[in-house]
NUDO-151828 format. One line per field, with one value per residue (C-alpha): y, z, x. Coordinates in pm, whole numbers. Each point is the difference from the previous one (the first is absolute). Example, Ala and Ser with C-alpha at 12.3 -4.5 7.8 and 13.67 -1.06 7.14 Angstrom:
py: -450/344
pz: 780/-66
px: 1230/137
This chain:
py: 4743/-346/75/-241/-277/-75/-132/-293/-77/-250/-199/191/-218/208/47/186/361/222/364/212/311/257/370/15/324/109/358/169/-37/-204/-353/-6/-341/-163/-349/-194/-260/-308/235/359/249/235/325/18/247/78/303/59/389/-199/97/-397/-146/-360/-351/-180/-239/237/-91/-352/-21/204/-241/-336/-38/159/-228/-272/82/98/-408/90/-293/225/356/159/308/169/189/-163/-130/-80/-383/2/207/-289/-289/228/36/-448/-5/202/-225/-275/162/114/-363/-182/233/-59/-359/-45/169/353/299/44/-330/248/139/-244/11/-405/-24/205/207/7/361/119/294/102/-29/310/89/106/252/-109/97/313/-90/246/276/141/-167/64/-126/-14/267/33/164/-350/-178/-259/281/264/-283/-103/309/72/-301/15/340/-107/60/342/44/-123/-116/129/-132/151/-219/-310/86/302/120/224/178/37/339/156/-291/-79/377/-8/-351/146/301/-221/-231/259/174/-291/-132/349/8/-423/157/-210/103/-101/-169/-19/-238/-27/-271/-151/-348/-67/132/-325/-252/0/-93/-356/13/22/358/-224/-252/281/274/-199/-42/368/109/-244/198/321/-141/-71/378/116/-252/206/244/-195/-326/-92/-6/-56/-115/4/-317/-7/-333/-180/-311/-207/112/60/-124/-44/363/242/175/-320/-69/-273/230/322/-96/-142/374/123/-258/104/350/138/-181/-42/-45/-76/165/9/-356/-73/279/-23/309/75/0/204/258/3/141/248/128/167/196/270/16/-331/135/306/-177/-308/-143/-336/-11/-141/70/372/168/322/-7/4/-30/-312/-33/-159/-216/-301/-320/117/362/-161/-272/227/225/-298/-35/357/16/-285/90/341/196/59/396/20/-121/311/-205/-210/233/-90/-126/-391/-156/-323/-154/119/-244/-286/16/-59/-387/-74/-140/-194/-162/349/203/-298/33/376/-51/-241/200/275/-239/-77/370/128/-303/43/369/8/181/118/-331/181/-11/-335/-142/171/-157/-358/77/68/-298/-233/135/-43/-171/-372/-14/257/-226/-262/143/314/-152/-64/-290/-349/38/-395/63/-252/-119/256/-60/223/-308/-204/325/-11/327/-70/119/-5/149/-268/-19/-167/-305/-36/-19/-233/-255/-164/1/-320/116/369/169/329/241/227/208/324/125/168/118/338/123/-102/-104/-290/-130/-29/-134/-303/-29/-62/-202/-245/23/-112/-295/-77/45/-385/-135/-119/261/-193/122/348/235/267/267/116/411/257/167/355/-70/-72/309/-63/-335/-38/319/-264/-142/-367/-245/-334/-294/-402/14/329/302/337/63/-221/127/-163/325/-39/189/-33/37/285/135/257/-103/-142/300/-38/-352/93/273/-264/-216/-305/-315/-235/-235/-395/-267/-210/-357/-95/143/-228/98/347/141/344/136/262/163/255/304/200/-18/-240/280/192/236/-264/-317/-77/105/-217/-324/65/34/-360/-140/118/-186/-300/52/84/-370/-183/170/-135/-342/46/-303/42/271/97/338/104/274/234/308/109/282/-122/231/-249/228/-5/-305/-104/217/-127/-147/-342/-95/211/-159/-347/123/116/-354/-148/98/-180/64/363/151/326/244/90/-229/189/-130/-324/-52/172/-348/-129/190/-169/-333/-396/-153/390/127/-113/324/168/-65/256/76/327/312/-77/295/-199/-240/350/149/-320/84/286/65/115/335/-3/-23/241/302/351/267/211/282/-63/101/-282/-90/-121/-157/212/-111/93/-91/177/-265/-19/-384/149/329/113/393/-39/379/-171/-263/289/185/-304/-43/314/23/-351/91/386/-203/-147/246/175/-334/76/-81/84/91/-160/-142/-60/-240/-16/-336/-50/-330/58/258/-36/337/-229/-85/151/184/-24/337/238/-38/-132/411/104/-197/73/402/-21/-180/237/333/-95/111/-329/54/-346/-85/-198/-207/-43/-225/-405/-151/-406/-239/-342/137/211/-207/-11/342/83/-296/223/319/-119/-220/350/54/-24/-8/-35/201/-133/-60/-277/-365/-116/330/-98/-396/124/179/-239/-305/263/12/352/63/119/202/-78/248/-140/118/-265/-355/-173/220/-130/-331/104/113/-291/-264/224/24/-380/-80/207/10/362/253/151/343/-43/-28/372/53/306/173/-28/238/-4/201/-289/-266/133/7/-325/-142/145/-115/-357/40/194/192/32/-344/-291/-33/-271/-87/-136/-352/83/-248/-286/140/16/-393/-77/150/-135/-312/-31/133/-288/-239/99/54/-352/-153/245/-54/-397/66/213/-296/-255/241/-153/-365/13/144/-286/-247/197/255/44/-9/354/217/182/279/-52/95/-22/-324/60/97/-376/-207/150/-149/-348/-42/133/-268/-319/96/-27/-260/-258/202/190/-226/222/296/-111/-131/344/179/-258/51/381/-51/-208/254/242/-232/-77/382/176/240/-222/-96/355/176/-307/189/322/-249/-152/284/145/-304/37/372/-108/-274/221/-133/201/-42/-155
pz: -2125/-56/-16/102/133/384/270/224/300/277/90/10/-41/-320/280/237/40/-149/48/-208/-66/-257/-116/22/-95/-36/-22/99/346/115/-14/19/-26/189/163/-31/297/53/240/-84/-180/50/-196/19/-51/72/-75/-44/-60/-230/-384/-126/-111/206/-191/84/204/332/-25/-26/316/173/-63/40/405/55/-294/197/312/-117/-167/-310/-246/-220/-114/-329/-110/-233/-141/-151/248/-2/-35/235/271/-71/73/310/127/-20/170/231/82/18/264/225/-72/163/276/45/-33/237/338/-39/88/-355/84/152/-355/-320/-143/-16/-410/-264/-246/-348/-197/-305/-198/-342/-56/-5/-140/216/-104/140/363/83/140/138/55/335/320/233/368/172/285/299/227/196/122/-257/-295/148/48/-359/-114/222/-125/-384/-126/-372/66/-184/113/342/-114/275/27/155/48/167/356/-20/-163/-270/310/194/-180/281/65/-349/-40/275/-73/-393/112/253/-247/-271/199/94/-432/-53/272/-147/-316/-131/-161/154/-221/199/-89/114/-15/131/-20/386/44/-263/154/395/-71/-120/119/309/-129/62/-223/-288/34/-172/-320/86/-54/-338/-137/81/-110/-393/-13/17/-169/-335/238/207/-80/358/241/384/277/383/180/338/122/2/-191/318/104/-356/62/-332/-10/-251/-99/-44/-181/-187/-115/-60/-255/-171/-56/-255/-234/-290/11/290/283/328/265/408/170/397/78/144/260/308/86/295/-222/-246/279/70/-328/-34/358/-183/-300/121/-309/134/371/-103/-211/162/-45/147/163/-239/250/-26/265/-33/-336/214/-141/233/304/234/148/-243/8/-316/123/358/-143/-209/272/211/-217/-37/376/28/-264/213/-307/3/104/-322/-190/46/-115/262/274/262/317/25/180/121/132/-339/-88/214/-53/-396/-80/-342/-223/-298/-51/-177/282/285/-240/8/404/28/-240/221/334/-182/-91/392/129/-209/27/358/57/311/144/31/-373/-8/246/-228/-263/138/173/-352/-162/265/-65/-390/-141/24/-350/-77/100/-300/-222/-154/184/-261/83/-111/-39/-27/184/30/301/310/-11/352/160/-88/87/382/131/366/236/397/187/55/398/-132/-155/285/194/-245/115/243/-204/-141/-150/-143/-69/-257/159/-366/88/62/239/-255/291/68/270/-139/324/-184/-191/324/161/-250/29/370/0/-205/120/369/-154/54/348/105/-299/31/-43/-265/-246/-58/-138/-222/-109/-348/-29/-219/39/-10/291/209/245/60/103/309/130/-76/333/-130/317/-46/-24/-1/-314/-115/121/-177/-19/-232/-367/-331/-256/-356/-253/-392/-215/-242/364/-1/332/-29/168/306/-1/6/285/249/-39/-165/-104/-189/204/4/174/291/-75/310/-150/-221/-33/-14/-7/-174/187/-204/322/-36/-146/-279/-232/-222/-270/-321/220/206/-110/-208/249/256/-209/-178/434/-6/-333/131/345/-207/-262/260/157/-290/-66/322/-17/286/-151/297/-78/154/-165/260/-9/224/10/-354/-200/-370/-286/-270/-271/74/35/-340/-156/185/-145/-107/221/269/-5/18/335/117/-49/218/271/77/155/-11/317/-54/219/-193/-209/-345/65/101/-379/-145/32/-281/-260/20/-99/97/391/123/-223/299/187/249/417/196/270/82/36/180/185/238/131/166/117/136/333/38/204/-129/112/322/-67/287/-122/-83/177/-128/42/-48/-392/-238/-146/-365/-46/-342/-257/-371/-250/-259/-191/-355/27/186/-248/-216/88/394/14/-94/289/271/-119/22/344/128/-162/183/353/-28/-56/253/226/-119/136/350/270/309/-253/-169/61/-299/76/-283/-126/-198/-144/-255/173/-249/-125/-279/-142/132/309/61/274/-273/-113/336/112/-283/52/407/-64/-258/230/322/-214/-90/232/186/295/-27/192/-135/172/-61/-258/105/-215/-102/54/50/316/117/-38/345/43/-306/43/322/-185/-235/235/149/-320/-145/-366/-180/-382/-207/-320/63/3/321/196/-46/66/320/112/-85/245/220/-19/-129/-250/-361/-315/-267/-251/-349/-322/-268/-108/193/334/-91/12/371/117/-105/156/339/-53/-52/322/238/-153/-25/-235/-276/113/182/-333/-184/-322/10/-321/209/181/358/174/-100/77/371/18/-85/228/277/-11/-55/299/269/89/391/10/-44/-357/127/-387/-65/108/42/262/-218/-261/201/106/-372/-90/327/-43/-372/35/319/-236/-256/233/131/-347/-134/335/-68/-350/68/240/-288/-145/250/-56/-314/191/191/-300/-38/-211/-337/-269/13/-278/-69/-264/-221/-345/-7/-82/198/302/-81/2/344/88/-101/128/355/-70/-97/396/99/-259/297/104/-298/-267/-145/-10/-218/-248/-3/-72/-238/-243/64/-123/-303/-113/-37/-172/-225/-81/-286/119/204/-323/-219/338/49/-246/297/246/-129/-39/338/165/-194/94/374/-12/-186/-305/-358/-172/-339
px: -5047/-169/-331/-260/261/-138/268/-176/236/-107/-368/-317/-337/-223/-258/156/-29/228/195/51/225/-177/-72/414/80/383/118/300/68/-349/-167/-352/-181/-313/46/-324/11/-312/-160/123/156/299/77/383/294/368/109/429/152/194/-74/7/-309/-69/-88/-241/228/-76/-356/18/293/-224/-309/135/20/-327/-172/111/-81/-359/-20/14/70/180/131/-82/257/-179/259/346/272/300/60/275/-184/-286/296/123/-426/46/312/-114/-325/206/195/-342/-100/315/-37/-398/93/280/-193/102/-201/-104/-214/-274/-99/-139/439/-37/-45/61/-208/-59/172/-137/132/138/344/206/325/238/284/316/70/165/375/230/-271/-107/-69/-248/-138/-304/16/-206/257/-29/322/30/-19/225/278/-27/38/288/154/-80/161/-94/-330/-137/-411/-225/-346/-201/-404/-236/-268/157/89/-209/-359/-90/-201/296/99/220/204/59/115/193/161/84/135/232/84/91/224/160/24/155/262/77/22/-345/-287/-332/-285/-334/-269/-345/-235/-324/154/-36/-384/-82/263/-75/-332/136/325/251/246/306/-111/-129/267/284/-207/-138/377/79/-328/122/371/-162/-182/373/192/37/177/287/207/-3/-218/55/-220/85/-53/-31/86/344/113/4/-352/-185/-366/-302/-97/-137/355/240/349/-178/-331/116/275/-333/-177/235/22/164/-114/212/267/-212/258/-60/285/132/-73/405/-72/-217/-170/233/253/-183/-63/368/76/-287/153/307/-277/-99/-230/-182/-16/-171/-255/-54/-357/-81/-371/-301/-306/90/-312/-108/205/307/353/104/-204/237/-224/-50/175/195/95/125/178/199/43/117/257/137/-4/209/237/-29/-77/-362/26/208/-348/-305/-255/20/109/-302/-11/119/-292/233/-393/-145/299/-30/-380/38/-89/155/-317/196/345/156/-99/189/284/85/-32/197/244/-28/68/313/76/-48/184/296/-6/-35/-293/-156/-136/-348/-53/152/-282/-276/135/3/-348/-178/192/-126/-354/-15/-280/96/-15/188/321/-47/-269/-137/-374/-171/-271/80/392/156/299/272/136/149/339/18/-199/375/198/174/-151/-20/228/96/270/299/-103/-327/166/203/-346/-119/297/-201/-321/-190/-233/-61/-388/11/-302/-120/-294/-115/257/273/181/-194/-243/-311/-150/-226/280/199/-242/-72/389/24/-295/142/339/-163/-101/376/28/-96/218/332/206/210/-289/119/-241/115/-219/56/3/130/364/-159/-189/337/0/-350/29/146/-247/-321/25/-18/3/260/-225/179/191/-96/219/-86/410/64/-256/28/62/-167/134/-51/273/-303/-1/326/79/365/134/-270/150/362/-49/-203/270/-228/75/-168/-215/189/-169/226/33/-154/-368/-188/-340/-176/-350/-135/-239/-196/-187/-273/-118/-117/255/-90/-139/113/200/222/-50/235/285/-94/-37/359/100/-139/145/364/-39/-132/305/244/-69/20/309/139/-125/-299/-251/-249/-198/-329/-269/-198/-260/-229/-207/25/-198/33/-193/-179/87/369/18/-145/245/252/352/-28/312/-113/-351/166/249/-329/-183/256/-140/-264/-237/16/-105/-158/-218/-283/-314/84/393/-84/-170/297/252/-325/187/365/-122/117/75/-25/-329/-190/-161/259/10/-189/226/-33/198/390/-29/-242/300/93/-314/-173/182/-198/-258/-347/-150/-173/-356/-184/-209/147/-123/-230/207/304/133/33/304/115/305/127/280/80/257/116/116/-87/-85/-347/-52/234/-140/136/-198/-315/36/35/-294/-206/98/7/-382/-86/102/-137/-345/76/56/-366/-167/-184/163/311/259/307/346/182/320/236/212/334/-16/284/279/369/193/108/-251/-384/-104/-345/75/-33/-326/-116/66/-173/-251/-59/93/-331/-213/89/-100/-311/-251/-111/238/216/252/311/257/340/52/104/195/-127/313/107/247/-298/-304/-164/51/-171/-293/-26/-83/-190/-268/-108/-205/-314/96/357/-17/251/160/220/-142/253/-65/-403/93/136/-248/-267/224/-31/-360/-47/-210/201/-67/259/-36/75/104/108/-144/284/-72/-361/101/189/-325/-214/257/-80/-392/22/197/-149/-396/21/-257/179/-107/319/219/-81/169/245/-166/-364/-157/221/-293/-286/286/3/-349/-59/300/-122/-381/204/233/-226/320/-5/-164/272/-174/-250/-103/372/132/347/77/-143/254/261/-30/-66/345/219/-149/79/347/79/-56/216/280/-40/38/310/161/-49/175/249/121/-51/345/255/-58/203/265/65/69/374/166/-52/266/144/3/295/-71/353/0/416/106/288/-231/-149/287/118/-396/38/351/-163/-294/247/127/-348/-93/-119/-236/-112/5/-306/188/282/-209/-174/322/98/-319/56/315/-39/-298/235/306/-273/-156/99/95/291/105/37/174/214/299/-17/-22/360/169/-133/151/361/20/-74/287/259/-38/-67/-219/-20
């Protein structure tokens, strides 16, 4: 050993702080040490039934991340280590740093620079070569299939202490137990370890950034014991992401003391689920779930238990596996909304598995219904805050498709406007509603302008039942389909018969009309502005120069939108001015800068295009006696609470008090604002909901429920007039009621419903004792509403009528100025066709093109010089030149000749 000789890697100013690793005591089997941090102090151990004796290496792996995190400046080893594992500690800063620096996730924590080691030197022994091999074993997937595939390997390293607590003493028995049994019948021996690593580490750090370094430490306290050492990855090559356990770190751990090796990264876990389907060894001791309530084995009800049960269900194996033998919740499923880009991954794996399988097409729309629902950034990024991402290539991608009758309609188009909004194609009544509203905009246009409203191909047996009136150029038959490529919906494509969307000659300008609602958040943004990049790439793809952005009626979240993509910020900028429906949106458009950083257009909700043609409420006294009436809807939704359960005891607690308030007695009438088997029924919990309220003891009465739709407006507007008071959780279903004159409570839950309520209050000057939060007290919330309303009394405190001209008036206007715009879309039309563009990548295909254009070559002098230059950038490529040996002997094979 080379005492006193210190190793100094990377730039640490003398001032700052330092770590340090001391008291490290090694004895057979155990590492103690204390890790002095800037602001605490951590009394450490691991503890292996192996009978080596750990260096000092462990303790400085095991320090490093967390000395970083904690801003150290440097970390001081006080104990000797060895100079490679010192080299290894660099690299592996170096590696955290490039990640830091290039966007990823990492970015969140202080990873940006490097910090200073210190430490004697030791002597290392040479590495044991040709000994045993051992590999981390949880009982997980990934570990179970590298042991399956790796029969060399001798011992499984199990720790207690990373999934699972020291505390948790019956699952950790019953986990070693399992796990035993299963090294003897592999013919393995087991080797526990326990360790307190994690109890220091998640108070500075994320466990999926920690655990890989957690393992390398834990890899060194054994390295006198095995030559090899291997750890289970869980990701693939093609989708490896900057994470704690990586081919590029964990190589790092071992240095020269022991081979560190990350194994499994060729297979997918489908695949790796596939082979642990023929072990009966791995179906009997199958462990997969990391929340583990009520110290359960798997609990078969978190997003990791049900996807893996998704996928044993569609490989149609999963009663083989009795660890996992529970009910398959297929809403449990569809309700799961992916939180990082790992998690969209293994769905999208399993969309791939169930689709190629076969599976029931139950499981398949579950699957699809929680993909559409991830976390938005969950489809690029791990979400950590400030990512630089570079540019969506999906905004260039051709992901919109129509079924071939729709070009043919297209034919006698001029002019074409793409309608992105709300409406995905289900029966949300509001987001049908702002649909149709804007769609009659069309009906006094020429109907040369087709309108084409943009939906989603999982929506395409609800369509047609939405009740969607024609309108000028806009005829509900005839949907644009948007389907990413990261969307697994090729087969969905395929079956509908889809094509890709082409443009007629005839059209030469086209207008994206990004129509209300309130979408423009964390949970759907980002969808609907990649709708809006692929009309806008789709036309510039087909040579459509006159293009027009228009906006109206959008809810846009400030906080979103400053975290916003940078190209997705810009798309968003081109529309200007924004027109949004509420004062915080209309400040939003501040935050993307230049010609559109001005503040946004007030224009109101959509929705009112549709229900300015109905009449108010008449305005003639109740009678005393006769019972009032509230108009009653909830949604279950998680958008409004993600605990639907808490939602219905809020309401059922609002209208009992209610009920207890003096006076003739109650009616309750129930609404259905958003009625689709596909995707949410509000019916469910709207029976709940009524059953609760007709038990209690205030004697109401409850109608049959009316459903809210676009087909059945007046007869709803009918129903719903008859009351004193609508209670609601739905912004459109309270927007209704207030055009109608009726009095609303919209119960909110969430900052964004907030901002809902607010854009109401504003419009129609009502008291905010009308806008209760849902985690209030419902009884004082009823209280207070009704010494606002007066119920029986046509709620003379509220100036509903004034609000109701405010919002008509406002929305006439707009729909005289997009009406005059829309028009402005045919007068390109008129100045004749553009050049076509044929989308030929054969050069064959091409000269077949320009001998059809010298025939033409009077009248299209343009286009032959277009197929020309197409031409001679090919002739000129590279690649024309290196293929142009195939090319010959192609051409002598097709002519009879041999060749050379």
């Amino acid at each position: 050993m080379k005492v006193g000789v210190e190793h100094v890697a990377g730039r640490a100013a003398p001032a700052e702080p330092e770590a340090v690793a001391r008291s490290i005591e090694a004895t057979e089997g155990e590492l103690r040490f204390t890790l002095a941090l800037p602001e605490s102090e951590h009394e450490l151990w691991i503890r292996t039934s192996s009978s080596v004796t750990p260096p000092a290496d462990a303790a400085a792996v095991a320090s490093l991340l967390p000395a970083m995190a904690a801003g150290a400046g440097a970390l001081r080893v006080e104990a000797p280590v060895g100079e490679a594992t010192l080299d290894s500690m660099r690299e592996a800063q170096a590696v955290l740093r490039s990640w830091a620096r290039s966007g990823a996730w990492l970015r969140a924590l202080p990873f940006d620079r490097e910090i200073a080691l210190r430490a004697p030197v030791a002597e290392v022994s040479k590495r044991l070569t040709g000994g045993p091999v051992a590999a981390f074993f949880s009982g997980g997937v990934d570990s179970l299939s590298t042991v399956g595939r790796h029969p060399e390997i001798t011992h499984l390293i199990h720790v207690v202490g990373f999934d699972t607590t020291a505390e948790q003493t019956e699952l950790n028995d019953a986990v070693r137990e399992r796990l035993g049994a299963a090294a003897d019948e592999l013919g393995k021996q087991l080797v526990t370890v326990e360790t307190n690593l994690r109890q220091m580490s998640d108070r500075y750090l994320l466990w999926p950034v920690y655990f890989g370094s957690a393992l390398g430490a834990v890899s060194l306290c054994l390295s006198g014991a095995f030559s090899r050492l291997l750890i289970a990855g869980g990701n693939t090559y093609g989708t490896l992401y900057e994470n704690g356990s990586h081919p590029l770190l964990d190589r790092l751990w071992g240095a020269d003391r022991v081979e560190v090796v990350h194994d499994g990264a060729a297979f997918t876990r489908t695949e790796k689920l596939e082979q642990l389907a023929g072990d009966a060894t791995a179906r009997r001791v199958l462990r997969v779930c990391w929340r583990n309530p009520q110290d359960s084995y798997n609990c078969g009800r978190c997003e990791k238990c049900l996807r893996t049960m998704v996928a044993l269900e569609a490989l149609g194996v999963r009663d083989r596996f009795p660890t996992l033998d529970g009910e398959l919740d297929l809403e449990e499923v569809a309700a799961i909304r992916p939180e990082n880009r790992p998690e969209a991954e293994y769905w999208r794996d399993n969309l791939a598995l169930a689709v190629r399988e076969q599976a029931a097409p139950e499981l398949i729309a579950a699957i699809e219904r929680c993909i559409v629902s991830a976390d938005p950034e969950a489809q690029l990024t791990a979400g950590a805050p400030g990512r630089r991402r570079v540019a969506d290539p999906r905004l260039a991608t051709p992901c919109l498709y129509m079924r071939p009758e729709t070009h043919d309609m297209l034919e006698a188009s001029r002019a074409i406007a793409f309608l992105v909004g709300g409406c995905d194609g289900w029966a949300n009544f509001g987001d049908v509603a702002q649909l149709q509203a804007t769609a009659d905009l069309f009906a006094e246009l020429d109907p040369a302008l087709a309108a084409l409203a943009v939906i989603d191909p999982r929506a395409h047996a609800s369509w047609p039942e939405l009740g969607l009136r024609p309108a000028g150029g806009f005829d509900p038959a005839h949907p644009v389909y948007f389907a990413q490529p990261v969307d697994g919906l090729d087969h969905l494509v395929a079956e509908l018969g889809l094509v890709p969307v082409g443009i007629p000659e005839r059209v030469r300008a086209a207008a994206t009309w990004l129509y209300g609602g309130g979408y423009l958040n964390r949970r759907w943004g980002r969808r609907k502005l990649l709708m809006a990049g692929a009309t806008e790439a789709l036309c510039r793809r087909w040579g459509v120069t006159g293009e027009m952005r228009l906006s109206s009626g959008l809810q846009i979240e400030p906080e979103w939108l400053r975290r916003l993509d940078p190209e997705l910020r810009e798309l968003l900028a081109r529309f200007d001015p924004l027109g949004v429906r509420d004062e915080l949106s209309a400040q939003a458009p501040t935050e993307l800068g230049g010609a559109a950083g001005a503040a946004g257009r007030l224009t109101g909700d959509d929705a009112v295009g549709l229900l300015a043609r109905l009449r108010p409420r008449d305005r003639e006294r109740r009678s005393e006696t006769a019972p009032r009436v509230i108009n009653l809807h909830v949604c279950p939704g998680d958008w409004v609470n993600a605990d639907a359960a808490s939602t219905i005891r809020y309401l059922e607690r609002f209208v009992g008090a209610l009920t207890s308030e003096p006076g003739p007695g109650l009616m309750v009438q129930p609404l259905v604002a958003y009625d689709d088997p596909t995707v949410l029924s509000e019916r469910p919990a709207l029976a709940e909901l009524t059953a609760a309220i007709t038990s209690g003891p205030g004697g109401v009465v409850v109608a049959e429920p009316t459903p809210l739709s676009v087909a059945g407006l007046d007869r709803a507007a009918e129903v719903m007039r008859r009351a004193d008071l609508t209670v609601s959780c739905s912004y459109h279903v309270a927007l209704t009621s207030l055009v109608l004159e009726v009095p609303a409570v919209l119960v909110r839950s969430d900052l964004y419903y907030g901002q809902k309520a607010d854009g109401l209050r504003r419009d129609f000057s009502l008291p905010s004792e009308l806008f209760p939060h849902l985690e209030g007290d419902p009884e004082s919330a009823a209280a207070a509403a009704t010494r606002t309303l007066g119920l029986g009394e046509n709620a003379p405190g509220l100036a509903l009528a004034a609000g109701r001209e405010r919002v008509l008036r406002r929305r006439a206007e707009l729909e005289r100025e997009l009406g005059d715009a829309l028009a402005t879309l045919l007068e390109p039309a008129d100045a004749g066709a553009r050049p076509p563009v044929v989308p030929v990548a054969d050069y064959e295909a091409l000269l077949v093109a320009l001998r059809h254009a010298h025939e033409r070559a009077d009248a299209h002098v343009a286009d032959t010089a277009w197929y020309r230059a197409r031409l001679s950038d090919i002739e000129n490529s590279a690649s024309w030149r290196l293929t142009g040996a195939a090319r010959n002997a192609k051409r002598r094979l097709r002519f009879g000749r041999s060749p050379r």
